[in-house]
Steps between C-alpha positions, in 0.01 A plus 500: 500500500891569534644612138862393432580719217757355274699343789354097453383358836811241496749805541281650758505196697905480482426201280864323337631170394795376618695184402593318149260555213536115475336413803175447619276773662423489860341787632540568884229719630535672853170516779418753719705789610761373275679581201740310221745493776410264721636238237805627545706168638334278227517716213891475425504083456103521348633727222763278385333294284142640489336835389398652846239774486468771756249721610332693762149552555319823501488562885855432512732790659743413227274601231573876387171626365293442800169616316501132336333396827133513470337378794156466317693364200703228725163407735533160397800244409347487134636832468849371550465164302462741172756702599737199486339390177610869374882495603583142366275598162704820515838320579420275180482145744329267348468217804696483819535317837346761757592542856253710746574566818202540740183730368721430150437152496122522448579854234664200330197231511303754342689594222594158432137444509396822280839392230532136614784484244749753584569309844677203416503432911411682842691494791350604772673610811327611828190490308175508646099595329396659767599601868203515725381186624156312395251307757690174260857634455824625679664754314697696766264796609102593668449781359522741836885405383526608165237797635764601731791436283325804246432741750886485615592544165257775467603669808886506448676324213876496685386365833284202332767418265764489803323246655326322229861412340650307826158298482541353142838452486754257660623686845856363418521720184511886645611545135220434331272609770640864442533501136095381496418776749650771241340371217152495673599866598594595158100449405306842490234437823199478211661261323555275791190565655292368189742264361436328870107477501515326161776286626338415810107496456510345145386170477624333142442139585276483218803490262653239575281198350535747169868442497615229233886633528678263704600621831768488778406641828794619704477523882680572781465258820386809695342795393296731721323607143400201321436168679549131426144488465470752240770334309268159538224686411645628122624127418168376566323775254744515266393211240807445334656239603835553446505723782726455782594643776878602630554571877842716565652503856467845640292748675290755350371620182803610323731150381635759234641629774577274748570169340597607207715198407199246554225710290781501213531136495125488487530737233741311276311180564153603353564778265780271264267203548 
């Protein structure tokens, strides 16, 4: 078990607030390889009027203390869902609108099923339960895939993240493509390496009839990483039925990224309503 000393586990994670005390919380919560960063072009109009909270998981690069990462600790998502349950307890929010991108979206649907009323909604973008297809279900990969897809991250972190980044991202946006590549880089390799099996051999389908928090799944028109199907697949199971699904015109995984504009009018639609 990692000990924090007196340092609370918000700070560790880089943790902060930004925005008028007067407006609501929304919490935007990075996947993957990631960090707080990759909110970047929606953060400045987001924090206008609303309380945006910040973080970055455990595995993160961006996170100083890198003995926070436990990979026995963080074998499971469940691990992360009371991690997030920590930092907004810690942070003193009391409900908010929360935003997960990929593996984030179902840390989310956990927590909001463990504290069902500190999530006032869940937005869900590039979401997916699981990533290795079923003899019923499409959800993007067999698992020789996401086999392979480990051992090149076990083998050599930099030459798997140089080509992993052109295949989830938009082509037309070298940008982003390089600034993903760094931050998948900036991981330590053990971090990556078990971050990635949860990731990609998890299977949390089960959550998602638990959910009573009403949901909007996010999804690009074409993402090597989660499929239409998938997306199909969590409207069916999830039995609230306020649910609803919001398709954004772009390539890849990343809208934060690459169509920045459309997830932010997404955004404004469902977290004021």
């Amino acid at each position: 078990m990692v000990v924090l000393g007196k340092e609370s586990l918000s700070a560790a994670m880089n943790a902060k607030i930004i925005g008028p005390s007067s407006g609501e919380a929304v919490v935007l919560s990075h996947g993957f390889g990631a960090d707080q960063s990759i909110w970047d072009k929606i953060l400045p109009c987001l924090a206008l009027s609303h309380r945006v909270v910040l973080f970055d998981w455990s595995f993160s690069g961006a996170v100083k203390d890198k003995n926070i990462f436990d990979p026995v600790k963080y074998s499971s998502y469940d691990a992360f869902a009371d991690d997030l349950i920590v930092i907004l307890e810690e942070l003193n929010v009391k409900t908010a609108t929360f935003v997960g991108h990929s593996m984030s979206g179902m840390i989310g649907c956990i927590a909001a099923v463990k504290c069902p009323d500190l999530f006032k909604k869940l937005i869900l973008v590039g979401a997916s339960p699981r990533y290795i297809n079923t003899e019923e279900e499409e959800f993007g990969f067999k698992r020789t895939d996401v086999d392979q897809l480990i051992s090149s991250i076990e083998t050599n972190l930099q030459t798997w993240a140089s080509n992993f980044a052109p295949l989830v991202i938009d082509h037309n946006d070298p940008l982003s493509i390089e600034k993903f590549e760094k931050l998948l880089n900036l991981m330590s390799p053990e971090a990556a390496l078990s971050t990635a099996k949860v990731v990609f051999y998890s299977d949390n389908s089960h959550i998602l009839e638990k959910i009573v928090t009403p949901c909007v799944i996010v999804q690009t028109v074409n993402d090597v990483v989660v499929p239409i199907s998938s997306v199909n697949y969590m409207k069916k199971k999830i039995k609230n039925a306020s649910t609803v699904v919001e398709m954004i015109e772009t390539d890849g995984h990343f809208p934060q990224l690459t169509a920045h504009d459309q997830l932010m009018e997404v955004l404004n639609r469902y977290i004021t309503s």
